[in-house]
C-alpha positions as CSV (number, residue, x, y, z in Angstrom):
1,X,187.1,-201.9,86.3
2,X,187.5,-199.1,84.2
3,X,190.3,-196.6,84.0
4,X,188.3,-194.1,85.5
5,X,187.0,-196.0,88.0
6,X,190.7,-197.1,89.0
7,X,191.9,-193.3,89.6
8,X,189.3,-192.8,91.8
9,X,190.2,-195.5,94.2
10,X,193.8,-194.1,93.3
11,X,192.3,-191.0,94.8
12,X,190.3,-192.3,97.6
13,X,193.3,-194.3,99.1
14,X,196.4,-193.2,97.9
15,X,198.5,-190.5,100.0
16,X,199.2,-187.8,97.2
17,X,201.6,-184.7,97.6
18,X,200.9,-181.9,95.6
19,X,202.5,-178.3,95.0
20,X,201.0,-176.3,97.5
21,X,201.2,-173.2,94.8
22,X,199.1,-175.6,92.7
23,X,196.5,-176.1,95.5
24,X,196.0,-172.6,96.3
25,X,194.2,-169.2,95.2
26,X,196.1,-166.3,93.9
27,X,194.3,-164.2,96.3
28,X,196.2,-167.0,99.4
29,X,199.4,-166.4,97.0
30,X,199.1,-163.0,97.8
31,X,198.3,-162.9,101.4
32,X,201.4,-164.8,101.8
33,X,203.7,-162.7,100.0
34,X,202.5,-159.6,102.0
35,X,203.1,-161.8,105.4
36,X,206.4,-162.7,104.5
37,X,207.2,-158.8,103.7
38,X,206.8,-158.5,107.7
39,X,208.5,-161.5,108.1
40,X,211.2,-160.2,106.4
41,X,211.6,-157.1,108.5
42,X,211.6,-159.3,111.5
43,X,214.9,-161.2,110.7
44,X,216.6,-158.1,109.3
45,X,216.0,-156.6,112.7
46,X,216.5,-159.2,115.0
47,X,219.4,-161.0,114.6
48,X,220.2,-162.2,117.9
49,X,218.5,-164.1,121.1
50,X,218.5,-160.8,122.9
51,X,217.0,-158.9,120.3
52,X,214.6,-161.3,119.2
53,X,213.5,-161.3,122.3
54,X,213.4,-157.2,123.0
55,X,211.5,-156.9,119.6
56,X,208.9,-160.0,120.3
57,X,208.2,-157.9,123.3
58,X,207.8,-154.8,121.6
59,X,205.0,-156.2,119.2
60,X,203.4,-158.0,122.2
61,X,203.2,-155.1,124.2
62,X,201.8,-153.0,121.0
63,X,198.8,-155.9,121.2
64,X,198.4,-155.4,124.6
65,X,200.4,-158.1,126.9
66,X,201.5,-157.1,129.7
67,X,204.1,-158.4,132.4
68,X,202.9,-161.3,134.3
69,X,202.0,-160.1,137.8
70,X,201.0,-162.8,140.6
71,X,199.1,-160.5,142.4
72,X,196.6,-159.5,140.0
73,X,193.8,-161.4,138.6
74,X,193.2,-162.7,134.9
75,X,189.9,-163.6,133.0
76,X,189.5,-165.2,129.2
77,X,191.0,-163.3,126.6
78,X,194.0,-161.2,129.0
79,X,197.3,-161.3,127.3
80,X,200.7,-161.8,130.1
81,X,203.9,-162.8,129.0
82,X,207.2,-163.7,131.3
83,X,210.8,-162.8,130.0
84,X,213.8,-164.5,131.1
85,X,216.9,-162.9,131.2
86,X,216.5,-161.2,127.7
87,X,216.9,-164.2,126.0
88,X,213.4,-166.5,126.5
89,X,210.2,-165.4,125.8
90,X,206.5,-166.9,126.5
91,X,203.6,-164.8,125.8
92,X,199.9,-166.2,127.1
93,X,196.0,-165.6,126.2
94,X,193.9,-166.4,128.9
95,X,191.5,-169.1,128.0
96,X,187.9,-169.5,129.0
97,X,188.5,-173.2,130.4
98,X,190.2,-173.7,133.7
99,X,194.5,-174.3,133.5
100,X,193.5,-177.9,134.3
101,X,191.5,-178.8,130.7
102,X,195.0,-178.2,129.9
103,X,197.1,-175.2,127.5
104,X,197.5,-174.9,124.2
105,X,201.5,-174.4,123.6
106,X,204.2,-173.4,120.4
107,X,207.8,-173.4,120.9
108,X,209.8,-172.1,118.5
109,X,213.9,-171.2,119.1
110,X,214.8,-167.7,118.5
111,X,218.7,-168.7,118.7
112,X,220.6,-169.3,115.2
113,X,224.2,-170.6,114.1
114,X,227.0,-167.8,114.9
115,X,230.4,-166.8,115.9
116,X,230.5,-165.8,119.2
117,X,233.7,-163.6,120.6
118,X,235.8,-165.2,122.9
119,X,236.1,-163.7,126.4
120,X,239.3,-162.3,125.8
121,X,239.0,-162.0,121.6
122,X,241.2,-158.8,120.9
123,X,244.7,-158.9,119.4
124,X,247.1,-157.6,116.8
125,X,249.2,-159.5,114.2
126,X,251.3,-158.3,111.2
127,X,250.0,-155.1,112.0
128,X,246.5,-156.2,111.8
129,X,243.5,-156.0,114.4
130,X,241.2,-159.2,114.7
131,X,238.8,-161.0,116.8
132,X,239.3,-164.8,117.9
133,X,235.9,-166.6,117.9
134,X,234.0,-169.6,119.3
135,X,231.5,-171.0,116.7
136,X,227.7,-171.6,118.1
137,X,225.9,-174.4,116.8
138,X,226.5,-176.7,114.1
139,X,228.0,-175.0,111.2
140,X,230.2,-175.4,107.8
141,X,233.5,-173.5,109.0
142,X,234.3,-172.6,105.4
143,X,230.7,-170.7,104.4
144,X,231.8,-168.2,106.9
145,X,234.8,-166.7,105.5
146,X,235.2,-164.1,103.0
147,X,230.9,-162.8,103.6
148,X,230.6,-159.8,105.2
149,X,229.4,-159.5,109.1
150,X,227.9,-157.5,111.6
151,X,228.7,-157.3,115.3
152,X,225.7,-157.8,118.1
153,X,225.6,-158.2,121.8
154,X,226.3,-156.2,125.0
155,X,228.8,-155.1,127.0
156,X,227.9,-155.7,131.1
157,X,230.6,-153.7,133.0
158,X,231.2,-153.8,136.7
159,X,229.4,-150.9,137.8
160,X,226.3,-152.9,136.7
161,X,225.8,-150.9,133.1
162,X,224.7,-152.3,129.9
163,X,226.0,-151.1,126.6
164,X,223.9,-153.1,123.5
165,X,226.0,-153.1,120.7
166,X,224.9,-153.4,116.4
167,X,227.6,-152.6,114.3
168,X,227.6,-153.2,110.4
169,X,223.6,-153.0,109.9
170,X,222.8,-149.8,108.7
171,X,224.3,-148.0,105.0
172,X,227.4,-146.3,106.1
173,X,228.1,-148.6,108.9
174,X,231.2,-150.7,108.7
175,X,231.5,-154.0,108.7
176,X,234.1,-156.9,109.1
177,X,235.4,-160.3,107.5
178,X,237.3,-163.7,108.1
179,X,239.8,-163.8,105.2
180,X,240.7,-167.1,103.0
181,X,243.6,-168.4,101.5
182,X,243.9,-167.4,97.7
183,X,243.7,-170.2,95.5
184,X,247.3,-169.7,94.3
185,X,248.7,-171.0,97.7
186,X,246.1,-173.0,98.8
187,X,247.5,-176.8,98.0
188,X,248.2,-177.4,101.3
189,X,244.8,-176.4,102.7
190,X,243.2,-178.0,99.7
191,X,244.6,-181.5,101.1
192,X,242.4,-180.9,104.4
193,X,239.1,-182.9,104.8
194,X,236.1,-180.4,104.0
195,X,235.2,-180.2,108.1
196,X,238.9,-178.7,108.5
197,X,239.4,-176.6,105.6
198,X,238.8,-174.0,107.6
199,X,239.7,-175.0,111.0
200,X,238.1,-173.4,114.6
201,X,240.9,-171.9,115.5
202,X,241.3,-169.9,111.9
203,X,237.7,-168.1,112.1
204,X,239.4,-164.8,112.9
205,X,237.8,-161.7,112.3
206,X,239.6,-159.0,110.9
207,X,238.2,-155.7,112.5
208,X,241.2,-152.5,111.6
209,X,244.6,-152.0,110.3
210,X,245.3,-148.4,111.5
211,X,248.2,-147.6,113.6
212,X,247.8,-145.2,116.9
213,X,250.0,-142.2,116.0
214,X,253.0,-142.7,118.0
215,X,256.6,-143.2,117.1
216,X,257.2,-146.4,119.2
217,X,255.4,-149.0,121.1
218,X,253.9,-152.1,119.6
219,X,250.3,-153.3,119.4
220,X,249.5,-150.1,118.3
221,X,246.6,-150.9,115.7
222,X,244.9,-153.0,118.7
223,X,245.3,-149.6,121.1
224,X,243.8,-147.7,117.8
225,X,240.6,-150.2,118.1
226,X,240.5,-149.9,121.6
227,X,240.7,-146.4,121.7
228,X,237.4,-146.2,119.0
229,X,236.0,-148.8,121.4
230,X,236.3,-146.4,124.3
231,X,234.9,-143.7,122.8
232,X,232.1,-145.2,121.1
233,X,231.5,-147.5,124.5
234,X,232.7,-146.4,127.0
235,X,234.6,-149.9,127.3
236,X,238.4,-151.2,127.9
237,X,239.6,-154.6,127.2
238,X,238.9,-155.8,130.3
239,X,234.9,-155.4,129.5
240,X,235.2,-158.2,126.9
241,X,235.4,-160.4,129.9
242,X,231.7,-159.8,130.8
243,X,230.3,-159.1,127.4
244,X,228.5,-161.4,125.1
245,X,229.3,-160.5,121.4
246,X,227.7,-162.4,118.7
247,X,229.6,-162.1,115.2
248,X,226.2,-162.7,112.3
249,X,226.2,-161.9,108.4
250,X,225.2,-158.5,107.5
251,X,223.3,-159.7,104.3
252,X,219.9,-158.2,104.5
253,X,217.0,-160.8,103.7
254,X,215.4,-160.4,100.3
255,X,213.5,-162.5,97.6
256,X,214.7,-165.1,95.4
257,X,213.9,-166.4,92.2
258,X,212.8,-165.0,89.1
259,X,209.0,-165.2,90.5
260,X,210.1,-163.9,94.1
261,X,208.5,-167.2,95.3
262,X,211.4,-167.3,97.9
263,X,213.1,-165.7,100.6
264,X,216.8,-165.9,101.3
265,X,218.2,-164.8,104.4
266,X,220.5,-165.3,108.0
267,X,218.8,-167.5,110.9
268,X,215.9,-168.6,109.6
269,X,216.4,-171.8,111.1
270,X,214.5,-171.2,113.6
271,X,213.1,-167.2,113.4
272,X,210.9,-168.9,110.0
273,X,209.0,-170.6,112.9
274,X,209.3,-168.1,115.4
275,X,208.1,-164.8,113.5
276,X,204.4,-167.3,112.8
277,X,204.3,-168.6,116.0
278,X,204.8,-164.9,117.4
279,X,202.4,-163.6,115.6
280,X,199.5,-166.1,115.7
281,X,199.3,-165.1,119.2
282,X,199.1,-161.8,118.8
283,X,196.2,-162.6,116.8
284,X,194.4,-164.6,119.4
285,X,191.7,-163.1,121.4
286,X,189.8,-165.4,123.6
287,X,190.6,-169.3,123.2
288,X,188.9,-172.0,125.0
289,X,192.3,-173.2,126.7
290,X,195.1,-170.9,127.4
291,X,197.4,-170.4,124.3
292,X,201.1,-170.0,125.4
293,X,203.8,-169.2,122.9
294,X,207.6,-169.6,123.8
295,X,210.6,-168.8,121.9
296,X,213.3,-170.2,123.6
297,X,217.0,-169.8,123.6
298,X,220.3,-172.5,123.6
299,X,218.4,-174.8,121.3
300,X,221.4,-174.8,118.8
301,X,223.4,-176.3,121.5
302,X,221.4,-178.4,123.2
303,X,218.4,-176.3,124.8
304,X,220.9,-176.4,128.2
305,X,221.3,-173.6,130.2
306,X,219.1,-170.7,132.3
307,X,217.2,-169.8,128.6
308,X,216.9,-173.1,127.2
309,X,213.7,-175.1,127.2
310,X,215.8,-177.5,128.9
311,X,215.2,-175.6,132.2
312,X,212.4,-175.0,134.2
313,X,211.1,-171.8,132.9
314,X,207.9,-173.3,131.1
315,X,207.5,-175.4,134.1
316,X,207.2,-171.9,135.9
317,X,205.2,-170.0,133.7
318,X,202.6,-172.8,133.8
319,X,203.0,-172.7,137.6
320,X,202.3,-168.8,137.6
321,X,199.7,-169.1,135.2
322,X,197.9,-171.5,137.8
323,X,198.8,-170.0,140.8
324,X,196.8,-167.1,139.3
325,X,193.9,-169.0,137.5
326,X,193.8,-172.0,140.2
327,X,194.7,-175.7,139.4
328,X,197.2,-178.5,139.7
329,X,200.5,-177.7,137.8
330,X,200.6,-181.3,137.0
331,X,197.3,-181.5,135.8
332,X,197.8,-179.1,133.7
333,X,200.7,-180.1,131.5
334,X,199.6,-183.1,131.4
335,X,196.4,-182.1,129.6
336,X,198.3,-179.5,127.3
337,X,199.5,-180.2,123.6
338,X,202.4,-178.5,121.6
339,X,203.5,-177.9,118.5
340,X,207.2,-177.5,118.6
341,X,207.7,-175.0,115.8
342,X,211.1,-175.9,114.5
343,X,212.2,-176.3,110.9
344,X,213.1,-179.6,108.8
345,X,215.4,-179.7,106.0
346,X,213.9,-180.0,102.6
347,X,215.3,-182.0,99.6
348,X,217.3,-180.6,97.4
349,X,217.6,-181.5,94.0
350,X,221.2,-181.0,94.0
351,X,222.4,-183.5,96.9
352,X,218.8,-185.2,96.7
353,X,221.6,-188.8,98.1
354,X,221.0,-188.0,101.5
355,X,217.2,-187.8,101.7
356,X,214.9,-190.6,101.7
357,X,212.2,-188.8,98.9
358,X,208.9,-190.6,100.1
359,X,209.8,-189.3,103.5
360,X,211.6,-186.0,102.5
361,X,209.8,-182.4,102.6
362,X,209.4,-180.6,100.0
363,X,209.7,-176.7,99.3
364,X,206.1,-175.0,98.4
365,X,204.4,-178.3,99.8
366,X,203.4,-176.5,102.7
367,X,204.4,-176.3,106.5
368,X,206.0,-179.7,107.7
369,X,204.7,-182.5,110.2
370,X,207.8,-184.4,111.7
371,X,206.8,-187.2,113.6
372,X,210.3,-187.5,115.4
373,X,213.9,-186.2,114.6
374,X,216.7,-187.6,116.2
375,X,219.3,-189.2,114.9
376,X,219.6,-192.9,113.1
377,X,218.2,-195.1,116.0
378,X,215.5,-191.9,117.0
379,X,218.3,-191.2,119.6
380,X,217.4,-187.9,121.3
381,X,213.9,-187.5,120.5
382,X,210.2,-187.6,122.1
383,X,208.6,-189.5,119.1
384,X,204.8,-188.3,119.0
385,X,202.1,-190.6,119.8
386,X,200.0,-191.8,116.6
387,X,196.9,-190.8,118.5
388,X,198.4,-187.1,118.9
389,X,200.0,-186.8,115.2
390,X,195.9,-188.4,114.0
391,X,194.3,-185.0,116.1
392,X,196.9,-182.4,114.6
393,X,196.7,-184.0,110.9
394,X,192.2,-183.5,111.2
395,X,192.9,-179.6,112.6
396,X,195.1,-178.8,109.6
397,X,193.0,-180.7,106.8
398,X,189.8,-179.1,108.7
399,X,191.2,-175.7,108.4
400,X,192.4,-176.4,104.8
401,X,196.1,-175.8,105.4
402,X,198.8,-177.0,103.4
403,X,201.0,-179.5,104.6
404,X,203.4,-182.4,104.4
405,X,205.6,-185.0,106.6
406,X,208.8,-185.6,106.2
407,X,211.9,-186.6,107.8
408,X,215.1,-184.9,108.9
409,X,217.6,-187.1,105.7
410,X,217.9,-191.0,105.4
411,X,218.1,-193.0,108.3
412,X,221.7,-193.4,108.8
413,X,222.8,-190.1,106.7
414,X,223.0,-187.8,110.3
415,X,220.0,-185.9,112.1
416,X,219.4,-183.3,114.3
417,X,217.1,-182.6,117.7
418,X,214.6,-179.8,117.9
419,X,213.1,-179.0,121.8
420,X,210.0,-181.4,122.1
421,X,211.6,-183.7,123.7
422,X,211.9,-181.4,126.6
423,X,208.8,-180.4,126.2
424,X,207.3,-184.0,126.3
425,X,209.7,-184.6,129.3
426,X,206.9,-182.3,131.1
427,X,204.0,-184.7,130.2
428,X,203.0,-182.9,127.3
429,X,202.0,-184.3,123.9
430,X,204.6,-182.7,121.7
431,X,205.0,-183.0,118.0
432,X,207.5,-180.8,115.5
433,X,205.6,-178.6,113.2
434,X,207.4,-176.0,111.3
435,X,208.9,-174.6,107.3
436,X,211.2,-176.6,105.2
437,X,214.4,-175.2,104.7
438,X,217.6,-175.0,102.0
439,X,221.2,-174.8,102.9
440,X,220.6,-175.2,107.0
441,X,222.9,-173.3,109.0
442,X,224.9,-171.6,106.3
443,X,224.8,-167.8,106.7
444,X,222.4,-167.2,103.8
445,X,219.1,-169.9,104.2
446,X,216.3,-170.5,101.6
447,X,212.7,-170.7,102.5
448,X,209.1,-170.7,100.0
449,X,206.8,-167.8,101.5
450,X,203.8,-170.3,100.7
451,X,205.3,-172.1,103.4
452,X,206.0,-169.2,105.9
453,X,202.5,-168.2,105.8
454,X,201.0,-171.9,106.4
455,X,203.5,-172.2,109.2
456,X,201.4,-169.1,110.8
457,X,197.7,-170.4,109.7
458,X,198.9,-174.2,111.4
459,X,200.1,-171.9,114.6
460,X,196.8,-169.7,114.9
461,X,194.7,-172.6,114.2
462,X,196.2,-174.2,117.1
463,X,196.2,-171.7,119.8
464,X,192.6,-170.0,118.8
């Protein structure tokens, strides 16, 4: 056999990854640089649950969805979606087939790695003001000192008001810090294991250091903050008790690289799957089946909770959606698919040790097929069916989109959970579909724009 004959039976039958920037157009290059610019405005804006949520529903409501009502009636191509509690989302397109030929479903998280304040967070020390904090989510203790942050959340006082509050966002605003130990005294803390370095306990934000003018009385930087609190709020200490304020990074998002090939930013794990998924159904008009999108809440901690897709919320939005249209509830779901839009982590070449590369995704290689996620054994994970993985492979080689498997690290290195187990717990065929990403969870996350933009051409492909 010649040599040219073997590379074509090389080609025919071997499963080849190739650099997605090497596979496309400069024209596709380009179309996904100018997604990625609105992209990037979305996670510089929405930082938090709550306002990932509010601004998701602005957009929506720009394209025409409206609340779901379950008096009215729907036909093909209407656009409802149902919000719960401020922090949950799902947005629907009416489809032309009935709710029982089953709906077309992405859910994405719109939750992200934080410090959240504790219910009672405000005190003074050496004539300092701080926070105490409760991390959220699985984090590195020690990326979070010494990088500048921004407070988010809301106050809820008794008489039933709301006060939102974003602090340290905009040019002139200020913004606060966790301080480190200077390496000149730092050979005790250097003796600590890496996960204690900087301990819970020790993520303390420092938020003032001016004295109220008085000539006695102690805590008196504390009744200063307070008192800038009060006028700016409205608030007392005692509000902290029903608030829910989310320290983030104030970095704005931006490009990296030489090329601008990438885009660095807070929370992308999972808002890199969430902005495409968002905005795929906004594109969609008039599917044959009923496109839902859902970005969901808690999923950093388990998807428990009121907001989490460990609840029955998307139980209940397909149970509206059918008390309107007519059909089984069961039927349905059983005859719906999903693409759980959540991200994997892609090798780097740095600490390439704990990836397995014939099963690792790759940056630039486009949007990323997991099969399962879970941890060593597959413990805590749905594992999609081969004849479910076989259907979504033909609609992204049909629609000539870029992508790639891969695996959440070696076997035995660690893993991680993503909602479509919860999701398959409903009788849905589930499999995870979302953008490789570097450093995971730190406060500053690396993503390819190629890979942004196939994440929202897999999304639209699946719910047109």
């Amino acid at each position: 056999m010649s040599q040219d004959a073997v590379k074509e039976l090389k080609e025919e039958l071997f499963y080849n990854k190739k650099n997605g920037l090497l596979k496309v157009s400069e024209k596709e290059i380009e179309t996904a640089n100018g997604y990625c610019e609105g992209y990037k405005d979305f996670i510089s804006t929405a930082k938090t649950e709550r306002e990932a949520a509010k601004l998701s529903i602005s957009m929506a409501e720009k394209s025409g969805f409206k609340p779901f009502d379950r008096n009215a009636k729907y036909k093909a191509g209407d656009r409802v979606y149902f919000s719960n509690r401020g922090k949950t989302v799902a947005f629907a397109v009416i489809g032309k087939n009935g709710m029982e030929c089953g709906t077309n479903i992405t859910a994405a998280h719109i939750d992200s790695p934080r410090l959240d304040l504790k219910p009672n967070p405000l005190y003074e020390d050496t004539d300092l003001a701080l926070f105490k904090t409760h991390y959220y989510g699985g984090i590195k203790k020690y990326q979070w000192t010494a990088v500048p942050l921004s407070l988010h959340g809301v106050f809820c006082k008794k008489d039933g008001s709301t006060v939102e509050v974003s602090l340290g966002e905009k040019d002139g605003e200020p913004q606060f810090v966790i301080n480190d130990l200077l390496p000149h005294l730092d050979k005790e803390q250097s003796k600590r294991t890496m996960a204690e370095v900087i301990k819970g306990e020790e993520l303390n934000v420092l938020i003032g250091s001016m004295p109220f003018k008085a000539d006695e009385g102690s805590d008196l930087v504390k009744l200063n903050i307070l008192k800038l609190l009060n006028e700016k709020y409205g608030i007392t200490e005692e509000d902290f008790l029903s608030a829910e304020l989310e320290m983030v990074p104030a970095m704005k998002p931006c490009d990296l690289g030489f090329d601008r090939s990438l885009i660095g930013g807070y929370g992308q794990d999972d808002r890199v799957c969430a902005y495409p998924a968002l905005t795929a159904i906004l594109d969609v008009k008039a599917p044959e089946k009923t496109a839902i999108a859902i970005l969901a809440d808690k999923e950093e901690i388990g998807s428990d909770g009121n907001t989490g897709l460990n609840s029955d919320f998307l139980y209940h939005c397909v149970c509206d959606l059918c008390y309107a249209l007519g059909g089984d509830v069961t039927v349905a779901l059983r005859n719906s698919c999903c693409l759980s839009a959540d991200v994997n982590a892609a090798m780097d070449p740095t600490f390439k040790d704990v990836s397995e590369p014939m099963n690792a995704s790759l940056v630039n290689y486009g949007v990323v097929l997991t099969k399962y996620t879970g941890a060593r054994g597959k413990g805590g994970t749905s594992d999609a069916s081969a004849e479910y993985v076989a259907k979504v492979r033909a609609m992204l080689d049909n629609a000539n989109i870029i992508w790639q498997t891969g695996e959440l690290g070696k076997v035995d290195a660690g893993g991680g959970g993503t909602v479509a187990m919860y999701i398959a717990n409903l009788g849905v065929d589930v499999v995870d579909l979302g953008v490789p990403v570097l450093s995971m969870h730190a406060p500053f996350e690396t993503t390819s724009k190629l890979d942004v933009y196939m994440c929202y051409r897999a999304m639209y492909e699946f719910m047109k």
